[in-house]
C-alpha positions as CSV (number, residue, x, y, z in Angstrom):
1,X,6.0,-1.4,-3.6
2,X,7.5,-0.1,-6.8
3,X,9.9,2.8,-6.9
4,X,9.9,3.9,-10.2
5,X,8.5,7.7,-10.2
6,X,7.1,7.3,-13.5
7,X,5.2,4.5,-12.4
8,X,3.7,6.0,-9.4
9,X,3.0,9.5,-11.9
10,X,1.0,6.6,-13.9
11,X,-0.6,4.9,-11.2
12,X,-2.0,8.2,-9.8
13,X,-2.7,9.9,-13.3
14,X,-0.3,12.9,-12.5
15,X,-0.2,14.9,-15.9
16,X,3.0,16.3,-14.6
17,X,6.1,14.8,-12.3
18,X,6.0,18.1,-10.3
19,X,2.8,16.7,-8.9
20,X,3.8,13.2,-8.3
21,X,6.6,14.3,-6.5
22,X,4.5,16.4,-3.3
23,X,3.4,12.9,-2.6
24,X,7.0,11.5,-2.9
25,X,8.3,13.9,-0.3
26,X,5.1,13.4,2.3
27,X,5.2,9.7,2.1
28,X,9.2,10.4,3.2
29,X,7.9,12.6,5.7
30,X,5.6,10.8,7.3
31,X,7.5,7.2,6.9
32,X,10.9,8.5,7.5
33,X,11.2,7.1,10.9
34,X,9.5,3.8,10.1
35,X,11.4,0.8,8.4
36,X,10.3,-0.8,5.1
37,X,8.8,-4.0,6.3
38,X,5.3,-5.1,6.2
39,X,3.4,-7.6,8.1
40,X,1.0,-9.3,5.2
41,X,-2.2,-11.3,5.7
42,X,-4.3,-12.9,3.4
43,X,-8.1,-12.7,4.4
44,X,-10.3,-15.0,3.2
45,X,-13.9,-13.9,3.8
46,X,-15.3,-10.6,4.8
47,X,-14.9,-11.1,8.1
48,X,-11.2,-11.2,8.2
49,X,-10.8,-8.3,5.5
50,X,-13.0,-6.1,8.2
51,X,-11.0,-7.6,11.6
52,X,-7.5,-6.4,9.5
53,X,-8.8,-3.3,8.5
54,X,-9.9,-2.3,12.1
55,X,-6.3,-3.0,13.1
56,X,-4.6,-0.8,10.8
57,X,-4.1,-3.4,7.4
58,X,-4.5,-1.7,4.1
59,X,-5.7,-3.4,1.0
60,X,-2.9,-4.1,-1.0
61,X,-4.4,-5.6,-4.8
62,X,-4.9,-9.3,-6.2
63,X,-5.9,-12.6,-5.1
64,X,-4.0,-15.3,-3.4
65,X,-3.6,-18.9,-4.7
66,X,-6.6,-19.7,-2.9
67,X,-8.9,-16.5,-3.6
68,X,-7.7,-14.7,-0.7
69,X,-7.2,-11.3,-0.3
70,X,-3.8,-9.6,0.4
71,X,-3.6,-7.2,3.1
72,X,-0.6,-5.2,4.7
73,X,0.6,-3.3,7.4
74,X,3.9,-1.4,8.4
75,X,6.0,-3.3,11.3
């Protein structure tokens, strides 16, 4: 996770910060309760991507060493 605002502003293609920061504040309002940590998984065919994506695992980007793909979820 990166914390950089300008980062995220990129990532989403905010023209302006004001908009970046409505999802800064929901993301703390939703979250603010939870801790930081994840539980990651790599899946390595589409039958694991779909049986961690019924439990609640989000797509996270990239490949594993092996091909895999990386998946978390909030603790």
């Amino acid at each position: 996770m990166h914390n950089d605002i300008l980062y995220v502003k990129e990532l989403l293609g905010h023209k302006h910060i004001d908009n970046t920061l409505i999802y800064v504040q929901l993301e703390k309002t939703i979250f603010q309760s939870q801790n930081n940590e994840w539980i990651v998984k790599v899946a390595k065919s589409v039958e694991e991507v779909c049986q961690l994506v019924e439990v609640g695992f989000e797509y996270v980007t990239g490949e594993y060493m092996d091909g895999g793909k990386i998946f978390r979820k909030r603790k």
